[in-house]
N, C-alpha and C positions, 0 to 999 in steps of 0.2 A: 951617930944617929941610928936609931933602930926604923928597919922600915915597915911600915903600919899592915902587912899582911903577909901572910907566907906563904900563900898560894896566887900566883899571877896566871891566869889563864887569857890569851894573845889570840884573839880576830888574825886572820892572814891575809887575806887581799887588802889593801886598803889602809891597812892596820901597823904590818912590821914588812908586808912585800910590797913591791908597784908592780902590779903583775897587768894592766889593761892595757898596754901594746897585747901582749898576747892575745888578751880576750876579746880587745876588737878584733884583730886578727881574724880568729876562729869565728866570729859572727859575722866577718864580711866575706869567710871564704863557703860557708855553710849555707846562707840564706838564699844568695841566688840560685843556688845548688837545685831547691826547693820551691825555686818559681819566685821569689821574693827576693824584694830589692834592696841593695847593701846597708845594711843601717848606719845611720851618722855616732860618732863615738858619744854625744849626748845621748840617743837613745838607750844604746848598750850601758852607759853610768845610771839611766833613771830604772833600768828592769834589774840589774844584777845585784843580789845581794840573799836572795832567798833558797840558792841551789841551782844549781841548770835547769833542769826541769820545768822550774817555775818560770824562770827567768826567762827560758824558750817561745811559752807560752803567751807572752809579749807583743811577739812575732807571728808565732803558726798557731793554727788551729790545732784541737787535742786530737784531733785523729791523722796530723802530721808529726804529733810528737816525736814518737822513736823512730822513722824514717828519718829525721832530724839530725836528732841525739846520736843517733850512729855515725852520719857524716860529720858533726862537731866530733865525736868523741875520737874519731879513726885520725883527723889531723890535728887533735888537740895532743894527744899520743906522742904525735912524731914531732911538734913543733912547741912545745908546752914549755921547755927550757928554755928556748928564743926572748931572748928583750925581757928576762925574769930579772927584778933586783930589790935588794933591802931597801926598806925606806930609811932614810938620815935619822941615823941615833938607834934603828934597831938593835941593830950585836951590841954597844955600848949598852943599852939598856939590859938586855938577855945577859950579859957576860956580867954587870953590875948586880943584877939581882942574883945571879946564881953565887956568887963571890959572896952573898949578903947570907946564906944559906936557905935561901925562898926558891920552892918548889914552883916550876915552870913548865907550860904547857900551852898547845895550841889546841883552840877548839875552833873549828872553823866549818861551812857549808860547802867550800871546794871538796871535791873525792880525793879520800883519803889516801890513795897510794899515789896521784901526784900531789899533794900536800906535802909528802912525807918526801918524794923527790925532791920536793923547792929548798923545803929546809936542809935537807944535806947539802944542794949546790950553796945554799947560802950560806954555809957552816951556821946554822943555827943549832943543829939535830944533838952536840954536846951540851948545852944548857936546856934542854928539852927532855921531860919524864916521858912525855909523851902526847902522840901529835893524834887529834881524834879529828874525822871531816866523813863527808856523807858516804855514806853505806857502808861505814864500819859499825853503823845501829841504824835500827830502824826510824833512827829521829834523825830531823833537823833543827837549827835553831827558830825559831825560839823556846823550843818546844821544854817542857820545864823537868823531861826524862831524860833529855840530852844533861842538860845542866849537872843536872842529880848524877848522873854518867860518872860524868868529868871529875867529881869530885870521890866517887868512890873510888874512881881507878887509880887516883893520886892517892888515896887515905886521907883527905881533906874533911874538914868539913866547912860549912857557906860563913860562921862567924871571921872563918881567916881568910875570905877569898876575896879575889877582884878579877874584874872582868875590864881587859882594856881592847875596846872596840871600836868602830867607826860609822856604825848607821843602829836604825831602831830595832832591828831583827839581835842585835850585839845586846844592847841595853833592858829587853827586853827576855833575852835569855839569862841574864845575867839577875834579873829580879825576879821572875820565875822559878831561879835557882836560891833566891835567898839572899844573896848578895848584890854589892855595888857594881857600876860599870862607868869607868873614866871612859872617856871618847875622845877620839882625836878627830881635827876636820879636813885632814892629808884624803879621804876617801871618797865616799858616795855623797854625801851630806852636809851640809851647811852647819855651823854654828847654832842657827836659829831652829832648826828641826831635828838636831841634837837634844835641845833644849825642850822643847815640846817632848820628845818621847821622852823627856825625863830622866837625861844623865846625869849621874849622881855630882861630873864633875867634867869640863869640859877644855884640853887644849888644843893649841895648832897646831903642835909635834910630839914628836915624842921624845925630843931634849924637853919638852915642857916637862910632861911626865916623871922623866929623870933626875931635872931641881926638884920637882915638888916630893921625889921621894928620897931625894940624897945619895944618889947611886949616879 
């Protein structure tokens, strides 16, 4: 079976990591920090998906921001690798597509040099061309220069690509970009508002992902 794209670009949190033990973590050791009171791990699931930054601002006012983002980012630093793991089916998937000879990549809103940590601890980083995350460009997703990014830094272009994400910030980059985005619902979002932002194709895993593409 030949598989219908050559370029697969992978959402990280949510997507091929479980990475929110850590993230609640960081937002329950960070906010009291700053006068505010610990958030419940629903809160931190309905704010996160659009960058720290944004996601902060949930919480604190803007002129708490980087008084913030300093204390998240100083023990997100030192405890980022804690309670990190692949979601079921990732490496089969990543190691399947690379075997297939389909160029692979993560493009994600986490910063990009712990990104780039996860995936080594996870041994993801050898079926990976290349791992892109915030402020290695001045974009985030959805933003439709990231996209365009992504694809020149592979030599790609958006007829051969796919975008496998897990909220509308993922799907929405991915249309922007010119191309599809399968979704999985392991992450921030329901089925149903998967569905609303218009993903082009929608599983519960990503063994789903894996039959539907023969790898």
């Amino acid at each position: 079976m030949t598989i219908p794209f050559q370029t697969y670009l992978f959402d990280l949190d949510g997507t091929i990591v479980d990475h929110f033990k850590a993230i609640h973590r960081c937002y329950a050791h960070t906010l009291p920090r700053v006068g505010l009171p610990e958030p419940t791990p629903q809160q931190v699931r309905d704010a996160i998906g659009g960058g720290l930054g944004n996601a902060l601002l949930n919480f604190v006012p803007a002129d708490k921001l980087q008084e913030t983002l300093a204390i998240y980012r100083e023990y997100w630093n030192r405890t980022m690798l804690d309670d990190v793991e692949a979601m079921p089916g990732a490496l089969d998937l990543l190691s399947g597509l690379h075997k297939r000879g389909a160029t692979l990549a993560v493009l994600t809103n986490k910063v990009g040099p712990s990104s780039r940590l996860i995936c080594e601890k996870l041994e993801f980083s050898p079926y990976l061309r290349a791992v892109v995350g915030a402020g290695d460009t001045p974009w985030l997703k959805p933003d439709r220069r990231l996209s365009l990014h992504a694809l020149e830094l592979l030599g790609s272009e958006a007829s051969a690509a796919l975008l496998v994400g897990d909220s509308p910030f993922d799907i929405d980059a991915a249309h922007n970009g010119g191309f599809p985005c399968w979704a999985v619902t392991t992450g921030t979002h329901s089925k149903e508002e998967l569905c609303e932002a218009r993903a082009d194709e929608i599983f519960a895993d990503l063994a789903g992902i894996g039959r539907r593409l023969g790898v």
